[in-house]
N, C-alpha and C positions, 0 to 999 in steps of 0.2 A: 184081493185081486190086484191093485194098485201095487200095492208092495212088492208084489212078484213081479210085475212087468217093468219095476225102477228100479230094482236088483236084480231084473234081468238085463237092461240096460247099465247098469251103473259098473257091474262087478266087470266086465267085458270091457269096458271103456276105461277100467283102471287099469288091469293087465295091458291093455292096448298102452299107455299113457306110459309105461316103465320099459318100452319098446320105442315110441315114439314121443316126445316131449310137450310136442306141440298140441297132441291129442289129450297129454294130461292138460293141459293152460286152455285147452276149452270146454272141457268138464266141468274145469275149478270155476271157469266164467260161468256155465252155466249155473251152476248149483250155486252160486253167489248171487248173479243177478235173476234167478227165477225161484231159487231155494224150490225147483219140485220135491224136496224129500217133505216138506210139510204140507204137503197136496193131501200125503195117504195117510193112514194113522194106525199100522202095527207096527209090526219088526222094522219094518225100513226108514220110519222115523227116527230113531235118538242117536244111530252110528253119526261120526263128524264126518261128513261124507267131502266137505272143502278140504279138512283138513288131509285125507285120505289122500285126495286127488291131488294136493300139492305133495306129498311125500311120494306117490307113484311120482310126479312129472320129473320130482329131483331125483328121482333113482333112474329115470327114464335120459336125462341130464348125461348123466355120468356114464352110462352103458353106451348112449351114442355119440359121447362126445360132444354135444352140442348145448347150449349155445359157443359159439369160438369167443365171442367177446361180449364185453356189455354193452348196452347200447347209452348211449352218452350225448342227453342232447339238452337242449334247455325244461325240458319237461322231466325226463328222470332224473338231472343234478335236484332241481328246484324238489322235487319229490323226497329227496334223498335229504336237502334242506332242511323241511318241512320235519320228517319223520325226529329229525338231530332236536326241531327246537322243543317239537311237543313232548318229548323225553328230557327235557331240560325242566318245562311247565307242569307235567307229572311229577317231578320231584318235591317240587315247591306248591302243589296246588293245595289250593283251601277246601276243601271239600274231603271225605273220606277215604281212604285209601280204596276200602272196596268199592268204592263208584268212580273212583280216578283208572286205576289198571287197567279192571275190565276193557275201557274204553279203549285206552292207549294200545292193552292187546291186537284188540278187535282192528285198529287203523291201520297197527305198526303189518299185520299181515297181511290188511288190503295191500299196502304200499312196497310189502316186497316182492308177492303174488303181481304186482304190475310191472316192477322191475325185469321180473325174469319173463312176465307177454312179451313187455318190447322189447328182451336181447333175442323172442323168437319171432318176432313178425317184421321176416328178412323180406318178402316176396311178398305178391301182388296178390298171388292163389291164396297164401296165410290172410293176408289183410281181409278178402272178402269172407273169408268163412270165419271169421271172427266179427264182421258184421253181420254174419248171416246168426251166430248164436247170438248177438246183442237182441237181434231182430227179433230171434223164435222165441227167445225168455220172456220178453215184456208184451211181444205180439203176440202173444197165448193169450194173458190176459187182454189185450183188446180186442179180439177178435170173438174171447168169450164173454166179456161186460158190454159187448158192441149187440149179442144176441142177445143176451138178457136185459141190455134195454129196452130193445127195440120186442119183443116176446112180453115182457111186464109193463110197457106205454112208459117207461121211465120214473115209474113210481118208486124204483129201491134206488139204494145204493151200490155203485160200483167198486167192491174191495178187494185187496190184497189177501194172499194167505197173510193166517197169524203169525205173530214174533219174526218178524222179518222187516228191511227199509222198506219194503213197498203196502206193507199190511195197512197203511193211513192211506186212506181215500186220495186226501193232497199228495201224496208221498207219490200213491200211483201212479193220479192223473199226470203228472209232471213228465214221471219215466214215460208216459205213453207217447206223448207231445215230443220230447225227444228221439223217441224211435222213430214217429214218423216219417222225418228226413229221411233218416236212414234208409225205411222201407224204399220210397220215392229213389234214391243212387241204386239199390237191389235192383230197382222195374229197370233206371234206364241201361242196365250194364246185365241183366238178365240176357240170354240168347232165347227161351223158350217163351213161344205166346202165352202159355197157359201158364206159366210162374208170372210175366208179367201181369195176368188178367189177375189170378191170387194176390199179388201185393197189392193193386188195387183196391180188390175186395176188403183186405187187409187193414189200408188206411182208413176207407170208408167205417168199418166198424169198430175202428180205434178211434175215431173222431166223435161215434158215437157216444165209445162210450168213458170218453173224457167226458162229455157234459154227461153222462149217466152216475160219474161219481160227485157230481153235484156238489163238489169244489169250486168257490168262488176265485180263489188265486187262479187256477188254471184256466178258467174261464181269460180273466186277464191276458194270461199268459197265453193262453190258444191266440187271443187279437192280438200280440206281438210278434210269435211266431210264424201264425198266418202272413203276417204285413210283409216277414222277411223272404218267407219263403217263395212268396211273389215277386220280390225283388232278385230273384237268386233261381227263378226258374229259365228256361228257355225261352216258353211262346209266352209273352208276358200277358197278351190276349186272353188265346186260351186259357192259359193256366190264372189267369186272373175271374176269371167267369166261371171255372170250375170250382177252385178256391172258395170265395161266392157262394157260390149253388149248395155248394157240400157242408158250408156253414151253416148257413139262410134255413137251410133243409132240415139237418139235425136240430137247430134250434126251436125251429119251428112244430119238431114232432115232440119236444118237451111237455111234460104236462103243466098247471100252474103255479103247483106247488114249488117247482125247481125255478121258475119264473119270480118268484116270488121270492125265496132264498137270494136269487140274481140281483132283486132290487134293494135287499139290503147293504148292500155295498153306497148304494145314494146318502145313506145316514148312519154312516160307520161308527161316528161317535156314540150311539145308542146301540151299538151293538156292543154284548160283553164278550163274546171272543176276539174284536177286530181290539174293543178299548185294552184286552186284557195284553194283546202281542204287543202293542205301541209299551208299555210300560212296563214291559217284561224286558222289552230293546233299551228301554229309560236305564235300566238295572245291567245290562250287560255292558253299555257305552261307561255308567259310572265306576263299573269295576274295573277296565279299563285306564279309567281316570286315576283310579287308587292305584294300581296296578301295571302303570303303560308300559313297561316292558317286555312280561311275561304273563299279565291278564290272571284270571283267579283258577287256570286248569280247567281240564274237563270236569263239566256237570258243576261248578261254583252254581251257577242261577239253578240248579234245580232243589238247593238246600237253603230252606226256608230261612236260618239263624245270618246267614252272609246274605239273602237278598233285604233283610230288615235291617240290617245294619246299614243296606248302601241306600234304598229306595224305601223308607218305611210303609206298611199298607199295602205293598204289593205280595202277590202270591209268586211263590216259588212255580216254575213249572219253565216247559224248553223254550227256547227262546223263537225261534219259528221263522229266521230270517238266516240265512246264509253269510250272509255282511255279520252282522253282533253276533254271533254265535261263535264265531273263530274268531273275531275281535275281543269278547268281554271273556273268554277262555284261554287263549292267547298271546294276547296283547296286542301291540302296534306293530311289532317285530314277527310275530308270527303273523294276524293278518297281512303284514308284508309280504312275507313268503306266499302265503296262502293266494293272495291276488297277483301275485308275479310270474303263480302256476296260473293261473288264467289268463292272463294278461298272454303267456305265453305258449298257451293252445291256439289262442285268436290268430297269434303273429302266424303259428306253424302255417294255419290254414290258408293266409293269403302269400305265403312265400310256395307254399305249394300249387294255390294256383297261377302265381306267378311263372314259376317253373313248367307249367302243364300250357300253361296258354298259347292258345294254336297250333296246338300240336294234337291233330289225331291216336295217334299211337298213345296219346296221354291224357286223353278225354276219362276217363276213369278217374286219374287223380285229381283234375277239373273237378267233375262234379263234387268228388267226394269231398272238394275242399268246402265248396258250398253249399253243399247241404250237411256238411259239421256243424258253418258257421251257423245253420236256422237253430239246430240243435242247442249249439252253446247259448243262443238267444232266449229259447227256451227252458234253459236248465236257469239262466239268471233271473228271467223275470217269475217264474215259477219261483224258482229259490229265494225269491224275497222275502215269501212269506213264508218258508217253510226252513225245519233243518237239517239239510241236505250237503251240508259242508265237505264230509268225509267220504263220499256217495262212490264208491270204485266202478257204478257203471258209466258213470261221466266222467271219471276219471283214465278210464277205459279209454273212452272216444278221443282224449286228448294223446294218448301213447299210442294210438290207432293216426292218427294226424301225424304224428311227430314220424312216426315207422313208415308211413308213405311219403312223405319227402326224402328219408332216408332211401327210402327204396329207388323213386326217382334220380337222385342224386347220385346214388352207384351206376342206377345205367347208364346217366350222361356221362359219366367217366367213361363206363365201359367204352362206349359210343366215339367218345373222343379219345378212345385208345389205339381202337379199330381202324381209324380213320388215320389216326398219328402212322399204325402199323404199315396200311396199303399204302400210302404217300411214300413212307418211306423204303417199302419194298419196292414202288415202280422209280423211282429215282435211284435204288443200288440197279434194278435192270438194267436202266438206261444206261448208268455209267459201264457197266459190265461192256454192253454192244458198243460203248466206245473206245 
């Protein structure tokens, strides 16, 4: 039954997608960042259904003409960067060809698939409904590990479908933690009570059930995201005491065992998955060290013969940190790139609200600048410990940031063209009656 009702959805939204372009680039987002095709399990699982949707949107591309240009900003050059070096580091990496490609495949498409989002999210209407599929892909799962915590006392765990970035627990909880800004700009730019009172509901049960995937990183990551998000809200009162409540609360209805998991972070050194990531990062920094240029390629630390050579004793396995993972894979030049694209989603976000500030009619790009910024707070402190480097749904939020300034920025021209036009229409009247 699942199969027929995502191929009854799916096949409809392709034909739509070779008619309309924009409807293929949110297909392709979804089925990327929620992969439902691995929810069901006959016929509708093994077709490439991303790949589908990006060959619909570019045939969709070319029948309507669109997009007119590319869009060209610090975020897609640095993207574009990024894609040139690790096709440089593929060539020359230390590790297998077949565990090299794969990967570079797998990125090289994230990264053109983003390209051609942000030559389409010209408009204001494009931008929300692209947060609205970020929202419904990852808010599916919290809103259903938010029931099955709170239904099971918190005794399981909260997972991802299989073979996918979100199927690790941590992987999850992280994507959840960043949606939840999101959700929060959806409430306050929603028009309808009963969608704001849903998003709500929404956050609530995604909160849950971040601490139901009983993730210690995200745990973290929740208290830094929380912090910002209070800094970056309205009523700082309010929203400071709600914050609070909704923490205090879910924590509270944790059972011991997850308490107990919580407390091993006190004595990290006795722990062997905390001992094992610290010395798997020893191993990624050292290849680096041999390597500072172009680093040992993808998947070098996951082949046991080159991490005995750099770091003897240690076990091969991912590195689990955002920072060394593009550092000991692509050296100093490519972590360059790779932080330059962060560096330069932050910037987009505060020139965007710079550009919005005080201005009613641009309360929308206000918000939405900060509440990216909690997000991005959260994808980094979450991404410390995890490997989340290549992740197209946060990379998403950055061409979604970048595409609302741009947007901003054409209508203040517009704005200031208007203005130029009637000035200079009532100064030829005038002269005329003289």
């Amino acid at each position: 039954m699942r199969d027929i009702v995502f191929f009854g959805i799916c096949a409809p939204w392709l034909v739509l997608a070779t008619i309309s372009p924009f409807a293929g680039i949110l297909i392709w987002s979804w089925i990327s960042f929620m992969n439902p095709h691995q929810l069901v399990w006959g016929f509708a699982r093994t077709p490439p259904w991303a790949m589908l949707a990006f060959m619909a949107t570019v045939v969709g591309c070319v029948l309507a003409g669109e997009p007119k240009r590319a869009a060209l900003n610090s975020v897609t050059v640095l993207l574009l960067a990024f894609l040139a070096w690790i096709t440089l580091t593929s060539m020359i990496a230390l590790a297998p060809p077949s565990a090299v490609w794969p990967m570079w495949d797998r990125v090289m498409k994230v990264i053109l698939g983003l390209l051609l989002t942000a030559a389409l999210l010209t408009s204001r209407d494009r931008i929300h409904a692209m947060v609205w599929m970020m929202v419904l892909s990852l808010g599916y799962f919290g809103v259903r590990g938010g029931i099955f915590t709170l239904v099971t006392g918190g005794g399981h765990i909260v997972l991802g479908p299989e073979q996918t970035m979100i199927a690790d627990r941590n992987h999850l909880a992280v994507g959840m933690l960043i949606s939840i800004p999101l959700m929060n700009w959806l409430r306050l730019h929603s028009k309808y009570r009963l969608i704001r009172i849903g998003l709500i509901a929404a956050m609530g049960l995604t909160l849950v059930a971040v601490l139901g995937s009983q993730s210690r990183g995200a745990l973290l990551a929740l208290i830094a995201t929380g912090g910002v998000l209070w800094l970056r809200s309205r009523g700082k009162v309010v929203s400071g005491i709600a914050i609070v409540a909704a923490v205090a609360g879910a924590i509270a209805f944790m059972p011991q065992t997850w308490v107990s998991r919580m407390e091993t972070m006190q004595n990290y050194e006795e722990d062997a998955s905390a001992t094992g990531r610290i010395l798997i990062w020893m191993s990624a920094y050292e290849m680096a060290r041999e390597r500072p240029l172009t680093g040992g390629g993808f998947r070098a630390v996951y082949q046991q013969e080159i991490v005995d050579r750099l770091t003897p004793g240690v076990a091969a396995r991912a590195t689990h940190s955002i920072w060394f993972e593009v550092l000991g894979e692509h050296g100093w030049v490519g972590f360059g790139i790779w932080f330059a694209l962060l560096l330069a989603g932050i910037w987009q976000t505060f020139r965007l609200a710079a550009l919005a500030r005080g201005q009613p009619k641009l309360r929308w790009a206000w918000d939405l600048a900060r509440m990216s910024q909690v997000s991005i707070v959260a994808y980094m402190a979450g991404g410390t410990f995890l490997s989340l480097s290549y992740w197209d749904y946060f990379w998403t939020l950055l061409v979604v940031v970048a595409a609302a300034r741009a947007v901003v920025l054409r209508q203040a021209r517009q704005e200031t063209e208007r203005v130029r036009t009637v000035a200079t229409g009532g100064w030829r009247s005038r002269a005329q009656a003289a």
